[in-house]
N, C-alpha and C positions, 0 to 999 in steps of 0.2 A: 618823686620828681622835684620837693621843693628841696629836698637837700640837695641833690646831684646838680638841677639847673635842666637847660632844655636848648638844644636836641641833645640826645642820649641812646646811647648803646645797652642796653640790657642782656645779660647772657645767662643762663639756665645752667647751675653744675650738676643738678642731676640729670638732667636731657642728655648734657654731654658725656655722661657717662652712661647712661642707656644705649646712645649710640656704638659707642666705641665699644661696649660689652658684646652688644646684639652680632658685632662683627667677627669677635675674637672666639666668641662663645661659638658660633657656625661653625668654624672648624672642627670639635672636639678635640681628638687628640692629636690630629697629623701636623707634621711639622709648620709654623706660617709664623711671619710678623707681619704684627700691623703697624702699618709707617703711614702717621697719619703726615697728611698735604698740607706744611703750612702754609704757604700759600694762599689759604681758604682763611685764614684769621689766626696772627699770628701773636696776639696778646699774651705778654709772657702769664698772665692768671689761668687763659686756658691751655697754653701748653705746659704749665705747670701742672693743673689736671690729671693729662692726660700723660704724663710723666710720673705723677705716680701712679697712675695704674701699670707702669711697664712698656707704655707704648712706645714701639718706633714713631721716626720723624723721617720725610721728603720733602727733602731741603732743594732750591732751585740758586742760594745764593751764598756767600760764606756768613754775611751779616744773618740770614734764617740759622746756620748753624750755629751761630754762637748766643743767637736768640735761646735755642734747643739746649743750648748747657745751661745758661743763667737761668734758665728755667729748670733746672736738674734733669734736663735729658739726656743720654749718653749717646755720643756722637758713635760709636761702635755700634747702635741701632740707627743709624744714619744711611741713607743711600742720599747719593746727592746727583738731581738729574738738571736738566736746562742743557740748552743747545750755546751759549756764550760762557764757560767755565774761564776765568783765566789762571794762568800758569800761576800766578798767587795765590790763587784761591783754590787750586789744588794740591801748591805746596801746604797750607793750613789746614785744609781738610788731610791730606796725609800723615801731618804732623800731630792733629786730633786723634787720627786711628780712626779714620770713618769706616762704616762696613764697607762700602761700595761705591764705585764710581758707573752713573746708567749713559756710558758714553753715545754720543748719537753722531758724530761722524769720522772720517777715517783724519782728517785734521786736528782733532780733538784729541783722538788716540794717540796721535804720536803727542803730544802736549802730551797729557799724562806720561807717558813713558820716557819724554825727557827729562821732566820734576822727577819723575821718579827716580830716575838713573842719576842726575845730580846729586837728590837723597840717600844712594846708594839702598837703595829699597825696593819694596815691591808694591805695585798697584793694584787692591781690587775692582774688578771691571764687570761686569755687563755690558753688553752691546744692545741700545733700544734700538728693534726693527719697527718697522711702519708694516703692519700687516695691509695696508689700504686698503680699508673696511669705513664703508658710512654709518657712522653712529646715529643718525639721522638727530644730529643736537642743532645749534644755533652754530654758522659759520664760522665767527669767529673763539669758538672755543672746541673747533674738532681738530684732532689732530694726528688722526689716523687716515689719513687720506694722501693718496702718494705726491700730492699737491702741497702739502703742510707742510712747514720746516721742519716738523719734530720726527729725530729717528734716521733709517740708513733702512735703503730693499733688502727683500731678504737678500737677494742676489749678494748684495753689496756686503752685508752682515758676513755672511759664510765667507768669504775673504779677509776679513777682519779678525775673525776669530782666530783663522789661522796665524795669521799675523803676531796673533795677542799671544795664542800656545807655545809660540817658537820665540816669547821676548824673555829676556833674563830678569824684566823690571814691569812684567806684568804679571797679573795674576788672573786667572780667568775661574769667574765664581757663578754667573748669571745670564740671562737672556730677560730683556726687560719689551714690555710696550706698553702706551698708553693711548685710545686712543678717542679721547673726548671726555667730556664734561655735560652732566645735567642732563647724561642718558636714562630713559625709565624703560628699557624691554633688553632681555636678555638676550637674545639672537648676537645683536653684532658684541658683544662679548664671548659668545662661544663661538662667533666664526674667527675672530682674532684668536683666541685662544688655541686651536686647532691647526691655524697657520704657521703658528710660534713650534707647537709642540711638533711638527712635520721637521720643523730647521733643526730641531735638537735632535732628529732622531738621525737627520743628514749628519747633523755634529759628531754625534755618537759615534757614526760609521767611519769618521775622519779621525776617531779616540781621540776625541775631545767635548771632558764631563762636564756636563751644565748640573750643577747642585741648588740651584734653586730656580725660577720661574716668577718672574714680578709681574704681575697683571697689571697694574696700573690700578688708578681708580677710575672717576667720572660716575657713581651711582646717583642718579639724580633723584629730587624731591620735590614735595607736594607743595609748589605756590599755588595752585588755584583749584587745585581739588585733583591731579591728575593720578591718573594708577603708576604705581611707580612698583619695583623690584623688589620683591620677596627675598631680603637677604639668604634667612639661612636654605632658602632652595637654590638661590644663583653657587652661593659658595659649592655647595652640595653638587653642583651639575659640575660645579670647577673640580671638585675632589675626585669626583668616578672617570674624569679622563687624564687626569696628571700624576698618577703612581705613586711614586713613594717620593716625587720632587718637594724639597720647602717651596711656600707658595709667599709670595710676600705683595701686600696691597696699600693700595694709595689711597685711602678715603680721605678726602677733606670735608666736601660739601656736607655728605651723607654723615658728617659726624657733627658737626657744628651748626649746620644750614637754618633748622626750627630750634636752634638751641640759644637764637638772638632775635631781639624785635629792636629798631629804630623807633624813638618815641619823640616827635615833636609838638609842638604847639602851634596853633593858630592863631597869628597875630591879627588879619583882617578876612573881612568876606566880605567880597565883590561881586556884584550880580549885575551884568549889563544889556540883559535882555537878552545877549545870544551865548554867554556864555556866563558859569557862575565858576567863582576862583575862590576859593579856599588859600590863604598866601601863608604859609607858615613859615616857622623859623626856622626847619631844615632842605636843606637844598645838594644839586647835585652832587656838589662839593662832597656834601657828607654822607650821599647813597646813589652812585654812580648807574648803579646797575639799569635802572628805569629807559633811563638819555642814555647808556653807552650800548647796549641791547635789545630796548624798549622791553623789558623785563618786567614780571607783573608781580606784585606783593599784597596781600590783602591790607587792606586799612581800616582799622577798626576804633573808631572813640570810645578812648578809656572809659569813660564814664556815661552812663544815659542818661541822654539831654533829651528830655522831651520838649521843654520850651524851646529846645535852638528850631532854627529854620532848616525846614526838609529839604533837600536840592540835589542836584546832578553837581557835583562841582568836578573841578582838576585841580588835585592840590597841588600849589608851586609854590618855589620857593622863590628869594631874595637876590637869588646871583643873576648878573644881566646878560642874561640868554632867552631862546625863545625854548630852548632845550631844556631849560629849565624846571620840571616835573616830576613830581614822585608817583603818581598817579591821574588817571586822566577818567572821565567818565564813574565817577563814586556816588554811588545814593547815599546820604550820609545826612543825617541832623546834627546841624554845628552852631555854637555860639563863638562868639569872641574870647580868647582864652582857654577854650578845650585841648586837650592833647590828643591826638593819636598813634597810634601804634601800628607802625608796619611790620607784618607780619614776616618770619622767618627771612631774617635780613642777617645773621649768624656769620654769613660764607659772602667773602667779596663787599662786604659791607666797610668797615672802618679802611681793613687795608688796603683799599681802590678811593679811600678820601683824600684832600688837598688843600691848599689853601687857597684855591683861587677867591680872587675880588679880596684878598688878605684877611681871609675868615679863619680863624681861630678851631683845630680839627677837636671835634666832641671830647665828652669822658666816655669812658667804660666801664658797666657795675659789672661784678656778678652777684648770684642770687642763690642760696643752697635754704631752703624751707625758709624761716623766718630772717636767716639772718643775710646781710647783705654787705659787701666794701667794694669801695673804689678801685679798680685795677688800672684805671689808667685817668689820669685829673687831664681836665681840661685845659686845653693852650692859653696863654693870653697874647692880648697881638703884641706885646713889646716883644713875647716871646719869638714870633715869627720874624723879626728882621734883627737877632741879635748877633748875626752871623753876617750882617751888609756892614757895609763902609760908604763913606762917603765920598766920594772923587772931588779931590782936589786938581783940578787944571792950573790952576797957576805957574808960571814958568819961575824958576828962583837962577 
């Protein structure tokens, strides 16, 4: 901590490679990639990682794709999803050689098909269905609900396809869904699942080949002690109903999620009879998840302090909000000056951080056994406004 400074991002490379093995490994031999989410943390040190291990990347923007190279990922293990694509950023990904485009509406499609036909080339596509299936996660991050913007009904899809079969500048390779985040029970995975595999057997009938089957991701993990999914049995129940299809998966969370702890310090302790505040130096700004979800992390002080003061605190931070909280209700013994460490903060951590109240966005270490570097130096504030100007009004 004294080298890095405080607050700080800490990342695990072997965690992150347990992860991402535990998933690859499930399959044995049958066809899959794994296309992890960057999305979930997009630090060129861990997609560096996870680039050399071979993995795919699910990309949602062309700046994550070219994240995904400079990090030596190869855009050919690329699927690129999100519901705003623009015709730039398909020309660029086409120009890359991405595997796949996981289109989600019938406006979308014609955009690829006309970059592509300008290109004089061909597009590959998947069409994401919404199988509307409750994942029973947190509202704002399900996305399989026929409510959600992500995706096309099936209904809709099966006219699409045909669409896509009969274009001279598309190519039809996939069937994509995804349908939530920070799910821990397998049911609505196999009932999406099931629903997807019904369209393709429609597709079939219409002799139109689907060669791979993208499940998506969303496997969720343990903040607070909860039972969460038994990969290689989930992959396993995936294998005995999808044949000889490639199967291609979006893990972000599940790969990164316990593979980071945020570590701040505590500048003051405030105890005012109704309530005690632990005030640190990290604040929403720098771990959003708390105030944007009310989302739980364990909090643990580095170090035992027996002499600090035992208390109930809510540790908050510095930014002036009343939203302002990384934790609320913590039995915790604290001094002035201690740090703690929020637990599996990995996923949605740094890349959901900001500059508000012109706070300067953390560093990021990673950590492989003894040894440890910088993957990403901390802001300074001249850095944050070297990009303004200043308005001159004077009339000449």
């Amino acid at each position: 901590m004294v080298e890095y400074g405080s607050p700080l991002y800490i990342y695990s490379h072997g965690q992150i490679v347990s992860n991402w093995q535990k998933f690859d490994q499930a399959f044995g031999g049958h066809p899959h990639l794994i296309c992890y989410g960057v999305k979930a943390n997009s630090n060129l040190g861990v997609l560096s990682v996870l680039a050399n291990l071979g993995s795919g990347f699910d990309i949602v923007s062309i700046g994550e794709l070219e994240r995904v190279i400079a990090a030596g990922g190869k855009p050919e293990r690329c699927v690129f999803s999100g519901v705003s694509k623009t015709k730039t950023e398909i020309h660029r990904a086409l120009e890359l050689g991405i595997l796949c485009f996981n289109v989600e509406s019938a406006a979308e499609l014609d955009s690829v098909e006309s970059v592509a036909k300008l290109m004089s080339t061909k597009a590959p596509i998947s069409i994401r269905v919404n199988p509307d299936v409750d994942a029973n996660t947190h509202p704002y991050i399900a996305t399989g609900l026929k409510e959600n913007k992500f995706g096309v009904s099936i209904d809709t899809a099966l006219a699409l396809y045909k669409k896509a079969e009969h274009s001279q500048h598309l190519d039809v390779f996939g069937l994509d869904y995804h349908i939530g985040s920070q799910i821990t029970e397998v049911s609505p995975f196999i009932e999406a699942l099931e629903k997807a595999l019904e369209l393709i057997s429609k597709l079939k009938a219409e002799g139109i080949k689907i060669s791979h089957i993208d499940i998506g991701g969303g496997v969720g993990i343990a903040y607070n002690a909860e039972k969460t999914i038994n990969i290689e049995q989930y992959i396993r129940s995936v294998l005995d109903k999808v044949g000889d299809l490639e199967v291609i998966l979006e893990p972000g969370r599940a790969i990164v999620g316990d593979a980071g702890i945020f570590v701040t310090q505590v500048e003051y302790l405030k105890q005012s009879g109704v309530k005690s505040f632990a005030i640190i130096d990290g604040a929403m700004n720098d771990l959003l998840r708390p105030s944007l979800y009310g989302s739980y992390h364990q909090a643990i002080a580095v170090e035992d302090n027996s002499k600090g003061i035992k208390d109930t605190w809510d540790l908050v931070g510095p930014i002036c909000e009343t939203g302002d909280f990384l934790a609320k209700d913590r039995e915790l013994t604290l001094t002035q000056g201690d740090y703690i460490a929020f637990m599996s903060a990995g996923a949605y951590g740094f890349v959901l951080s900001s500059n508000y109240n012109t706070r300067p966005r953390v560093a990021e270490v990673m950590v492989s056994g003894s040894h440890h570097a910088l993957v990403r130096k901390r802001e300074t504030v001249s850095s944050l406004f070297e990009n303004e100007f200043i308005f001159n009004d004077e009339i000449n």
